[in-house]
N, C-alpha and C positions, 0 to 999 in steps of 0.2 A: 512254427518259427523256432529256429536253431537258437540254445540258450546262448547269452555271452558268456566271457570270460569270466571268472571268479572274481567279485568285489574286493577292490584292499583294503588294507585293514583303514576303519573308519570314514570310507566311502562310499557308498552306493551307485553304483553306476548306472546309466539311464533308462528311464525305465521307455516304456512304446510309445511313441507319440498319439497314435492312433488306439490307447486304453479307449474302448466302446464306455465307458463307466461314470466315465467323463460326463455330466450333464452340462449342457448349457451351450453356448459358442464358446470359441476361442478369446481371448480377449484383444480385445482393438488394438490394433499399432497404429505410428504414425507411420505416413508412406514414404517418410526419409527421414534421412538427419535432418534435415534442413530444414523441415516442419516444426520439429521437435525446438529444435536450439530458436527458431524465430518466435514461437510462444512461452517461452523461456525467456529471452528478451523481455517482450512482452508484459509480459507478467511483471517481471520485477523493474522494467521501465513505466514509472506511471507519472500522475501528480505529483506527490514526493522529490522527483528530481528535478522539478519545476519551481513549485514554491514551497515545499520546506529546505533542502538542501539548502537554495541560496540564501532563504531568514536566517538557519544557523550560522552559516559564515557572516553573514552581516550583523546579527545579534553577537558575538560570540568570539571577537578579537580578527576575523578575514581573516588570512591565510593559515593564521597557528592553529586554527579549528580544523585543518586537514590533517595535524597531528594527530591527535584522540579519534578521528575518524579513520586515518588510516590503520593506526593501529587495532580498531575495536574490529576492522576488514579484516586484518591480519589474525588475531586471536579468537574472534566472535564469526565474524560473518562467513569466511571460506568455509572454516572448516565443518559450522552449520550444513553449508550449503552444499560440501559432499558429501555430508554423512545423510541428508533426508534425498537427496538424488539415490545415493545407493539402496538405501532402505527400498526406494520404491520401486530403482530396475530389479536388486536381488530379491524380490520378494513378490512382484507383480501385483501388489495391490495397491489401495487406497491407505490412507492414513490411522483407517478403522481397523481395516483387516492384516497389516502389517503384522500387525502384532501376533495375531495367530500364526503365521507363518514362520515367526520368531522363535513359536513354544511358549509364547507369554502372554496368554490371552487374559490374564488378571490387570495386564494395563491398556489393556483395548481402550479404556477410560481417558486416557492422552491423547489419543486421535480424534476420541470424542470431541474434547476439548478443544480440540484444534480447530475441527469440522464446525462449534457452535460459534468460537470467537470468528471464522470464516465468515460464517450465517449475518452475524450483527454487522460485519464491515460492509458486506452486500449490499444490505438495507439500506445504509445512509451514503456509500461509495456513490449508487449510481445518479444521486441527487445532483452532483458534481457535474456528471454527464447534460442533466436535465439543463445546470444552468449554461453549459456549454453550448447546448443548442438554442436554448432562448434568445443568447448573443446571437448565435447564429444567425435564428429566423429573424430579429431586430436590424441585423447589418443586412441579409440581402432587401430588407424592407424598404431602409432608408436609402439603398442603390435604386432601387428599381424607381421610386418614388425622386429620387433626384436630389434629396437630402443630404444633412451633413450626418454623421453618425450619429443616433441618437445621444451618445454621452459626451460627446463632443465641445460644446461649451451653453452656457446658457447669457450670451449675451446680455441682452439687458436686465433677463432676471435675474444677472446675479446680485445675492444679497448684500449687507452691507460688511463691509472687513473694519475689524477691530484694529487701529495701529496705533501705534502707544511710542510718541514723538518728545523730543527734547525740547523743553519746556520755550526755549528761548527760539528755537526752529519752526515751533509749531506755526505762528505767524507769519511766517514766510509765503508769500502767493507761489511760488516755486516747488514746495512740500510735497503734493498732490498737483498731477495735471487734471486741470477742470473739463479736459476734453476725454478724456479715457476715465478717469476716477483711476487712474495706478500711481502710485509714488516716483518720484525721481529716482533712479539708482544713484544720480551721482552725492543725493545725500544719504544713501542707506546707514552713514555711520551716525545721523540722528537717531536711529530708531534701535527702540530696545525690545529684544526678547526672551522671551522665557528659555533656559538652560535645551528642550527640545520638543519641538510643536511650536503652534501657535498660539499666542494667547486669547483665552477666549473669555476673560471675563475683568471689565474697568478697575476693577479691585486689586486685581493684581500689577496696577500704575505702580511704580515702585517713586520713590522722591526726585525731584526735577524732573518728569516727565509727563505729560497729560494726553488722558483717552484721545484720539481723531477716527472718526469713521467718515467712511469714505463705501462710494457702491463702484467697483469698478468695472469696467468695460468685455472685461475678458478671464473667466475662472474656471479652467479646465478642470481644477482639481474639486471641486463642490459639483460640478458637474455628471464627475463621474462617480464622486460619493453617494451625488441625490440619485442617479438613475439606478444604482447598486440597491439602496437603501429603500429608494420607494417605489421604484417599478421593478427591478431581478426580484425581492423578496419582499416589496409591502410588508415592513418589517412591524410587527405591535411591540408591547413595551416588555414583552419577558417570556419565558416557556412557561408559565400559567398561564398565557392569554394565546389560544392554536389562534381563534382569529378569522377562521372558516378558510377555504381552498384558495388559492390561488390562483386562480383557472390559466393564466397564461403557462403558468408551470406544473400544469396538472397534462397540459399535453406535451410540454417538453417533456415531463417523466413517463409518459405513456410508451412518446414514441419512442425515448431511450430503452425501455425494457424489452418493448418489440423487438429494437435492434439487436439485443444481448440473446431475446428466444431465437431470432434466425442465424445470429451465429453458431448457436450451439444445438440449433435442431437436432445433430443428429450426430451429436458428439465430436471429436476429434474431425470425423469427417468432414465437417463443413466449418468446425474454427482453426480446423490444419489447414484450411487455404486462405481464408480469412486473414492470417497474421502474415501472408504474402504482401498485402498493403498495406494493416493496421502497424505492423511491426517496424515498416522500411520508411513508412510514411514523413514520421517525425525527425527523423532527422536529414532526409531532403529539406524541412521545415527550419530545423535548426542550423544544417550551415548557411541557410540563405538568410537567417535573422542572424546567425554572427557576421557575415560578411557587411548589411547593414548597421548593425549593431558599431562595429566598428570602424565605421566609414560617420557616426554620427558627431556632433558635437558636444565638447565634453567628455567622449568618451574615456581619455586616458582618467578620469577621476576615479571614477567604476573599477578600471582595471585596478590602477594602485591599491584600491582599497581591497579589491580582493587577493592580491597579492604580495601586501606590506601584511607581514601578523604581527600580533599585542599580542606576546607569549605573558604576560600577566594574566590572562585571562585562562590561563591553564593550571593555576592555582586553584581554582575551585573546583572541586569534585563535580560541579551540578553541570559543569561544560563538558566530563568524561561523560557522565549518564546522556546526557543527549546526545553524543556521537554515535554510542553505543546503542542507544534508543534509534535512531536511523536507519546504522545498519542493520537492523532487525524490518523494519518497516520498509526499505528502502531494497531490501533483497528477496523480502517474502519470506525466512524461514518461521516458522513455528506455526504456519497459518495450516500445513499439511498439501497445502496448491502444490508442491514442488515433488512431495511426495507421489502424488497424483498422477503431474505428468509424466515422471521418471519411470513410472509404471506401464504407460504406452510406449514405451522406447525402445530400442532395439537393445538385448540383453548382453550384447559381446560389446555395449558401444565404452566407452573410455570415460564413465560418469566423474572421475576425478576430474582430468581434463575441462571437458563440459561443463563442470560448477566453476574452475578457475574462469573458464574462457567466459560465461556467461557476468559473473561476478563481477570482472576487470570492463567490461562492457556496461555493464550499470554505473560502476561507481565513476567511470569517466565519462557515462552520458551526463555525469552531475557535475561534474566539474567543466563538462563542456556550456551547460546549461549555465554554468556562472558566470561564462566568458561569454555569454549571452546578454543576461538581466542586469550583469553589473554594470555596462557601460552605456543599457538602457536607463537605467537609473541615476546615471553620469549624467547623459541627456537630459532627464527629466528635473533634474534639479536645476539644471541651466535654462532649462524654460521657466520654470516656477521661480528662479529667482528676481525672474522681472515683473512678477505679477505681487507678488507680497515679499517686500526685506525681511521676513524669519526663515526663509528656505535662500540655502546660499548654497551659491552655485560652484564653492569646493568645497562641502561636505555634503558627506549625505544623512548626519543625521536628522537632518531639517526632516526630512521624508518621512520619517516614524511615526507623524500626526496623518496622514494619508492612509497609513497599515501596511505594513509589510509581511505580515507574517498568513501565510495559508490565502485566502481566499481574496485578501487585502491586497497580495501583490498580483497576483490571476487577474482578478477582478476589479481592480481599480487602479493602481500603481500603471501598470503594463497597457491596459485603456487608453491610460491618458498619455503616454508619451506614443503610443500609436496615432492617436488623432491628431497631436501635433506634425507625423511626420508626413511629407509627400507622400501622395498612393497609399491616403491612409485606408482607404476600404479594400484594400488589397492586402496590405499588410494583419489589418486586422482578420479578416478570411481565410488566411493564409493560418496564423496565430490559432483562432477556434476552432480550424479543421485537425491540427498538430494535438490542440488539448485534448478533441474528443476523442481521438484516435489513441492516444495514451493512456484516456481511461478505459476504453471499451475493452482494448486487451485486458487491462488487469480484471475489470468486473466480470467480462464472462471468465477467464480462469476461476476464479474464485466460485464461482456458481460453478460452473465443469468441477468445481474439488467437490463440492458439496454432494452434486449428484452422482461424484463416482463414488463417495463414500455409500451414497445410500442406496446405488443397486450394486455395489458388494456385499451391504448391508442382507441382500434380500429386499429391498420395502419397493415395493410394487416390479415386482420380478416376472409377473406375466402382461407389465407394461410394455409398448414397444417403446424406445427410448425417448420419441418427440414428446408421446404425453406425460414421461414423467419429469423433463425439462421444463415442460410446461408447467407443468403445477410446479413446482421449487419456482419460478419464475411468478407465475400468478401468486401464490403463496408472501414472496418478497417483494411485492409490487403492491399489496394490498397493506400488508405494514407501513410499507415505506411511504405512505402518502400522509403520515404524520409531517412529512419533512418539506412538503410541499403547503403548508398552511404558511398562513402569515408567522406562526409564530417557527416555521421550523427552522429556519436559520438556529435557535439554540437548542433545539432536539439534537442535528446534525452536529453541535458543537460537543453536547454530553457525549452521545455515542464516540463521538470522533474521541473522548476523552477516556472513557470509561472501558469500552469494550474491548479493545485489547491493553486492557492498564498492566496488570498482571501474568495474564493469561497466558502470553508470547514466551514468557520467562520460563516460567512451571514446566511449559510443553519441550520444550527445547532442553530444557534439565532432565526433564523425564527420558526424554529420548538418549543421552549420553546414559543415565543411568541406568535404562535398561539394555542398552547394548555391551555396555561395559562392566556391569557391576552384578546385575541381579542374578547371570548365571553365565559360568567361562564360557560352555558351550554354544552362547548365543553369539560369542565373539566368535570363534573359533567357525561358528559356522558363517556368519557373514565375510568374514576374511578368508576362506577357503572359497567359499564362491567368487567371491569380486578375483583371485585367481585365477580360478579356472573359468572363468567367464570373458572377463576381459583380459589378463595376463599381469595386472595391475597389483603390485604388491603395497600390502598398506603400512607406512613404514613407522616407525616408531614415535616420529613428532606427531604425529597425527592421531596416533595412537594415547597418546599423553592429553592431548589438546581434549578429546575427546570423556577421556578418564580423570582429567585432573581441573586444567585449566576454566574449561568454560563452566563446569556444575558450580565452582567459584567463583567465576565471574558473573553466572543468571541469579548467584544466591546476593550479592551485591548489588546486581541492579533488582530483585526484588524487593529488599531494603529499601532505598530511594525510591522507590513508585510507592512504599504505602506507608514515609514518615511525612507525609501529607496527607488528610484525612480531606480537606476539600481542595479539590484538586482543582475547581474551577474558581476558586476564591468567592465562592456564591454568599457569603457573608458581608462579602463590602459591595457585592450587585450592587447597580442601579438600574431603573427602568427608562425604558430608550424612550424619548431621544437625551432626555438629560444625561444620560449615563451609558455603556452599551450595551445594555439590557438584562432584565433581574432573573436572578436563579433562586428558586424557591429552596428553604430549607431543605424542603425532603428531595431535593434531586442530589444530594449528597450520601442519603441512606439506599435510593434509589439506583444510582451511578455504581453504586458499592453491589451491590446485588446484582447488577450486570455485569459489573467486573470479578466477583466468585464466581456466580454459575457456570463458567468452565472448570471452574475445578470441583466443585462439588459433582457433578457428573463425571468427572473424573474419578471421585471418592464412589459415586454411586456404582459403577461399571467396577471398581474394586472389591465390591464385597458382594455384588450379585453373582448369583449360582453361573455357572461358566454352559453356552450352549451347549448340544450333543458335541459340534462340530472342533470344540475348542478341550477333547480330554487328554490328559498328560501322556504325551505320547509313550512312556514306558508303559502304563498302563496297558495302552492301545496293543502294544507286541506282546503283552501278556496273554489278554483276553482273545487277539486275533492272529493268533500266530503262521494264520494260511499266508496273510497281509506280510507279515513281516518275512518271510521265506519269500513268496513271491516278489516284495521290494531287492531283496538281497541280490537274489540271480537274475532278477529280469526275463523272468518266463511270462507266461500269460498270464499275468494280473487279472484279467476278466473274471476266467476259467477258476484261478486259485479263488477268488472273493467268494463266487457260485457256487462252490464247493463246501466252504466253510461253513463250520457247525453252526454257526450263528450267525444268522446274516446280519439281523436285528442289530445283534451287539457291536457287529463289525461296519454299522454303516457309517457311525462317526471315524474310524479309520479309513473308509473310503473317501469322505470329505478331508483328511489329513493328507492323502498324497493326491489329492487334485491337482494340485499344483504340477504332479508331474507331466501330464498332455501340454500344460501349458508353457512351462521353464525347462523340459525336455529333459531336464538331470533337477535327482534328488540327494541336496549333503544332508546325509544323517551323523547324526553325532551323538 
């Protein structure tokens, strides 16, 4: 083969694509853009855009919480989100081995961390999935069967309601209808309640007014509490009580992990077609529940309230951290997933672009998902306010005794104005096919990060790829069955607390710091490639964002995540059902220990001796100087390695330019 041209200066030019030296395959592509950007979606459209986003605007002032959110996008979350895309197309690895590619194989211990805090979200993510399908199987049950839905209402069982009547009203035969057990609306201005909830204890009668209990007729909202609480999870009284299995949910999480193994049998290859429907699914789902959504009654309450902001509630710092805390959760950086896919992409593709494009897609699937829930919960207060006078039917804070927040608004909130509506087992159907579909993208991503990290790693490298999916899968299925006991409702609520408390921060700080700080050259070569690769110059705001802005803004929000030492306030627990159930002292020291061990393996991968494959590449041109002539002109690299005096010594510089069969061009710096 006829040499090239002479290298310029501080470039390398390509070396043969077909180097024989090269061990192993090629590495996996996806087979379009359009694979690529629809698990990307994916991914960073889950739960989260469902029922956290819309808690925090409703917690959190409604629309002024788009303020700190948009901003934390603007400063936090884009520019996250191109710099771990580019890491992964310019560099063609996992979040593990990036870093060697770098030249800085001393903080491979950040991808670690990324790769372990992935691992723990796994575990308890696909619980989420299990109880999706237990709805599931529950609704086609009570179609088939001819039923109402099982959460539906409990007629005559419902228990007795507390209502706490003006003293001189109470007497009235009019009060209470003796045919339904429900109050009059037209005297709701007798009745008194607590500042938000219901009241649930005689004690709290305040002066001129006395206890009246009454059982009424119709209580959708206990309905859907009790079938959450004593059939989805047979809840015990605390995470010291597991309680033994749940069997109903032991095969909902079977089948969910099955799902997760066949989507990613066999890599990219079968979850690159997969997110042709997982990815597109949910929002045929969502405009057809906004189009109802806002056709329902009450709605414009919902809307107003998401659209009126309380800018006082931007005075508190703890409403910044949680914006900020979203977009991290809400886009997937720091977990390494993003890294991962960016790796199977096509190298010339426009990864700036593609993190803006994917980003503006997320964050407006959550604002779309508001103009969904809000004016469902508009509804739902207009039903509920003829059932008990403390839920009124223009506000919605009456609804905070129901839960709104994570699992409360999924799982109970969203139930119960579904079974109020026409074609409710339709709508419902329709609801738990859109949920499971938005988590199954994100949990196999997350597994796909995990086992790209670990055959770049090497660990089971003369596996074919199904059995080593398998085992990561078997592996996280056999832990995860903690979460399926009666007691795991508060396992699932630790981890959901603890495991990425910190961790998210550290990794994403590590990541600006080692591209910008630990050595020029690492800049200078990731910004000559994103160049010459895609044509994309990286310009100086981004450049700054990078270097300045956000290692100050993760060292801020690592502040706030740990001037709370119990994070779950497991000090004022109580055990359920008096309480919503106890947290034992040591799940505080416990919780803690799952929230370091990504960084202490961080620490640990920092001070252990560095593999053959990871030595200072000056060294490497020193010792193998056939390697480093041979990179320079691009002759036969084979021939020249074959040659050299030392093959031994040279075979860690052979693992140093692998990379070239595979990114086709080497920048040396």
């Amino acid at each position: 083969m006829a040499a090239a041209a002479a290298a310029s200066p501080g470039r390398v030019p390509a070396l043969p694509e077909h180097a024989s030296w090269v061990s192993g395959q090629a590495r996996a592509q996806y087979s379009n853009k359009l694979e690529l950007m629809l698990s990307l979606v994916g991914y960073a459209v889950g739960f989260g855009n469902i029922w956290r986003f819309p808690y925090l605007v409703y917690a959190h002032g409604g629309g002024a919480f788009l303020v700190p959110y948009a901003l934390s996008l603007l400063f936090l979350g884009l520019p996250l989100f191109i710099l771990e895309m580019g890491l992964g197309q310019m560099f063609r690895q996992s979040a593990l081995g990036v870093w060697n590619k770098m030249d800085l194989p001393r903080l491979r211990g950040v991808g670690a961390a990324a790769t372990l805090c992935t691992f723990f979200i796994t575990l308890y993510y696909n619980v989420i999935m299990a109880w999706t399908i237990y709805f599931l199987g529950r609704t086609f049950g009570a179609a088939f069967s001819r039923s109402g839905l099982p959460w539906g209402d409990l007629g005559e069982q419902c228990p007795e309601s507390l209502l706490i009547v003006r003293r001189e009203a109470a007497q009235s035969p009019w009060i209470i209808d003796s045919r339904t057990g429900l109050f009059n609306v037209s005297h709701a201005s007798d009745f008194w309640c607590p500042l938000s909830g219901l009241p649930r204890s005689a004690s709290q009668v305040p002066d001129g007014f006395v206890a009246v209990f009454s059982r009424p007729s119709s209580c959708p909202g206990e309905a859907a509490v009790r079938f959450w609480q004593q059939e989805v999870l047979q809840q015990s009284s605390g995470m010291d009580e597991l309680g033994g299995i749940h069997w109903g949910m032991f095969i909902a999480f079977t089948v969910a992990w099955l799902l997760v193994y066949l989507t990613i049998v066999n890599g990219i290859k079968t979850s690159g077609k997969v997110v042709y429907v997982t990815a597109t699914l949910p929002y045929v789902a969502l405009f057809a529940f906004l189009v109802r959504a806002l056709t329902l009654d009450n709605a414009s309450l919902g809307i107003q309230f998401l659209v009126a902001p309380d800018f006082s509630e931007l005075a508190r710092p703890y409403v910044w951290g949680r914006a900020a805390t979203q977009i991290f959760y809400s886009l997937g950086v720091g977990f390494g997933t993003l890294i991962a896919f960016a790796s199977y992409g096509e190298r010339h593709s426009d990864y700036a672009r593609d993190a803006v494009t994917v980003s503006l897609i997320n964050c407006g699937t959550s604002i779309l998902a508001g103009f969904v829930v809000f004016p469902v919960l508009g509804y739902l207060a207009h039903e509920l306010s003829g059932i008990n006078p403390c839920f009124k039917g223009d506000s919605l804070g009456s609804l905070s005794d129901i839960g709104l927040q994570g699992t409360g608004l999924t799982f109970i909130a969203f139930p119960i104005a579904i079974s109020r509506m026409p074609g409710a087992f339709f709508w419902a159907i329709l609801f738990f096919v859109m949920m499971f579909c938005l988590g199954i993208d994100s949990q196999f991503a997350m597994v796909e990060s995990v086992v790209t990290v670990l055959a770049d790693a090497g660990v089971g490298y003369s596996w074919p790829r199904p059995a080593l999916n398998g085992v990561v899968c078997l592996v996280s299925y056999v832990i995860g069955l903690v979460f399926v006991t009666r007691g795991g409702i508060y396992w699932f609520g630790f981890f959901d607390t603890y495991a990425s408390l910190v961790a998210l921060f550290v990794v994403t700080g590590m990541e600006c710091f080692g591209l910008m700080w630990f050595r020029s050259a690492t800049w200078l070569k990731f910004a000559t490639r994103t160049k010459e690769w895609t044509g994309r110059e990286l310009k100086a705001p981004l450049k700054a964002s990078w270097k300045f802005v956000i290692p100050i803004l993760v060292v801020l929000l690592i502040v706030l995540s740990v001037v709370t030492i119990d994070s779950m306030d497991s000090s004022n627990s109580r055990r359920f059902p008096q309480g919503t159930g106890y947290y034992p002292a040591w799940s505080i020291w416990l919780g803690w220990i799952i929230a370091l061990l990504p960084i202490l393996l961080l620490l640990i991968f920092a001070v252990l001796p560095l593999p053959p494959d990871s030595a200072d590449p000056a060294a490497e041109g020193a010792r193998c100087p056939s390697i480093a002539a041979a990179v320079a002109s691009t002759i036969e690299t084979e021939e020249a390695v074959d040659s050299s005096h030392s093959r031994s010594a040279c075979s860690a510089a052979k693992g140093r330019y692998k990379d070239a069969a595979e990114d086709a061009n080497v920048i040396s710096i």
